[in-house]
N, C-alpha and C positions, 0 to 999 in steps of 0.2 A: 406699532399696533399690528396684531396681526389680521390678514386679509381672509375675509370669507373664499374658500373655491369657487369657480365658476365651470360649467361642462356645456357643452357648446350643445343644442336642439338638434341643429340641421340649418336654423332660421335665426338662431340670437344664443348669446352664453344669458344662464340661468347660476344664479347663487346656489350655491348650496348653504345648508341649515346652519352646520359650525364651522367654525373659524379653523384656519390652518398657516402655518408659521409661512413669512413669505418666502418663497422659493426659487423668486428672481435671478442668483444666482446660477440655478440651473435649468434656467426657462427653455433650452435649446436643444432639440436632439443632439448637434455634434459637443456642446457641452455633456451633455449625461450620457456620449460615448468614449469621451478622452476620461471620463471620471471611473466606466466600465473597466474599460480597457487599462487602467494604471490600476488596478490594484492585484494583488500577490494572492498567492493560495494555493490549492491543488483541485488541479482539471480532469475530470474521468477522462480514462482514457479506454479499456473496456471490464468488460464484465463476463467472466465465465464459469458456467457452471459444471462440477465434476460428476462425472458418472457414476454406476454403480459397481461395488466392489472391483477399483481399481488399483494397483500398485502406485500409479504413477500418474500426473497429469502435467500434457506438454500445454505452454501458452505460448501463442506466436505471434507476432507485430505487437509487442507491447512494447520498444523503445525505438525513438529516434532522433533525431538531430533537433526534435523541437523541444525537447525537456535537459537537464543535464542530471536532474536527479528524480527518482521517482520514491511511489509508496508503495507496497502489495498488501492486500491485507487478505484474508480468510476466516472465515466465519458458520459457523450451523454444520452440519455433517455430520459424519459419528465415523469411528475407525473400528475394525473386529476384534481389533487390540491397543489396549494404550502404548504408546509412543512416540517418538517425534514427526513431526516435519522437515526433511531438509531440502534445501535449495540448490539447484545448481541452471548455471547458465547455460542455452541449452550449443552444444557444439562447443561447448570449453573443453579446455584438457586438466589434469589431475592438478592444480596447483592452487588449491585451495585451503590457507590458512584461518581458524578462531579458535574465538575463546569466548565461551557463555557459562559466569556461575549461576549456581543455580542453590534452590534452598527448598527443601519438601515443608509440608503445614506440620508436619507433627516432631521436626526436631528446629533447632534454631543453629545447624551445623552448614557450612555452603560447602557445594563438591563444586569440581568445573569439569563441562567438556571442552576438551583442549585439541586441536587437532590441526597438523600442516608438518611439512607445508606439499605435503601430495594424496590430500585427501579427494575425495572424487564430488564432495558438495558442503555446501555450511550447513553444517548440524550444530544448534538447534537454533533451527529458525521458527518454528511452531511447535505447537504440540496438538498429538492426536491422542482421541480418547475416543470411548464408549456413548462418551454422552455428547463430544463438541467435536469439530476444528479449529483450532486459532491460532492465527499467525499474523503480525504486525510490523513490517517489514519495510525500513527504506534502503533504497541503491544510490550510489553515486558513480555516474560516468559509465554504465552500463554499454552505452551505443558508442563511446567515443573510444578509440585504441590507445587506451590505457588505463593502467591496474583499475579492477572494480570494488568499490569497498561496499560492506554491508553493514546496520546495526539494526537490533530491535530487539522485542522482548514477547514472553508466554506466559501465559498462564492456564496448569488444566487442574485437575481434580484435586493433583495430589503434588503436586512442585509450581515454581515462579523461576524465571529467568531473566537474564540478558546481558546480550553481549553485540559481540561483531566480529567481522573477519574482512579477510583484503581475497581476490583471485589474483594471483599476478601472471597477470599473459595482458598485452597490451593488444586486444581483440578488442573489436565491435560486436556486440550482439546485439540481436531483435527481439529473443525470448527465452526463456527460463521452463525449467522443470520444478515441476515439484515430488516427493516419490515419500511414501509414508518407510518409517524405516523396519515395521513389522505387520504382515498384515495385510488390507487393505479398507480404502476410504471408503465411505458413500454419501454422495449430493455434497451442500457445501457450495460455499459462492466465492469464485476468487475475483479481486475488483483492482487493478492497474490505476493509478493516478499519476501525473507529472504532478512535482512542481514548479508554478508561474513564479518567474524572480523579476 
């Protein structure tokens, strides 16, 4: 049966009105912190917003030895011209491999960009438009030295994508570039997450 709540006065615990399942189980702060604390997902890690009419926007201390993979995402903003997003890590050198097909709304034909393996960033990792940013983007092994892989996908006005690509240089990195590939940005929120395994 289940147990009415009680919430303590100051002077005596008082019922409350309806009934709540019992929760004995986790009657304990250090129980309902081993139960916090076990579970998975992704943890902010920070939050940056772009300026106005920029080519490019550097993010620094987004990776370290606490995460092994993370997520980026990008969101609201607007570019002077439609185009990509691409990614590069920042202080890597040119050896950056992918491949993202991709498909416009008005034919049912897929083209791909293909590019490696000394390209100078992973194109496409977003897309930029007139009316958005959007980019949804996870890393693997970013901080640790060795190869970094990347996958995700876009969607903007007029094409979908996705793909991924590898960096191979067995580097540690803290942060990443973003650089519009015609044009430039304005506002837009880039948002950093690990995630807890």
């Amino acid at each position: 049966m289940a147990k009415k709540a009680r919430v303590w006065t100051g002077t005596e615990f008082v019922e409350l009105a309806s009934a709540q399942t019992d929760l004995t189980a986790y009657s304990t702060t250090a129980q309902m912190d081993t139960a916090i604390t076990a579970g998975v997902g992704l943890v902010p890690i920070l939050t940056q917003t772009i300026g106005s009419a920029v080519s490019s926007v550097v993010v620094s201390n987004a990776f370290s030895a606490t995460y092994d993979a993370y997520k980026i995402i990008i969101s609201n903003g607007v570019s002077s011209a439609d185009g990509v997003l691409k990614l590069s890590l920042t202080g890597g050198t040119s050896v950056y491999s992918y491949s993202v097909p991709k498909t416009t709304y008005l034919s049912t034909n897929l083209a791909a960009a293909i590019g490696g393996p000394t390209e100078t960033s992973w194109v496409v990792a977003g897309s930029s438009t007139t009316s958005r940013l959007s980019m949804n983007v996870d890393l693997l092994d970013p901080f640790l030295a060795k190869f970094t892989t990347y996958s995700g996908g876009y969607v903007s006005s007029i094409e979908a994508g996705a793909g991924g690509g590898i960096h191979k240089e067995a580097t540690s990195f803290t942060g990443f570039t973003i650089t519009q590939s015609t044009g430039t940005i304005t506002g837009g929120t880039i948002r950093v997450y690990g995630y807890k395994n």
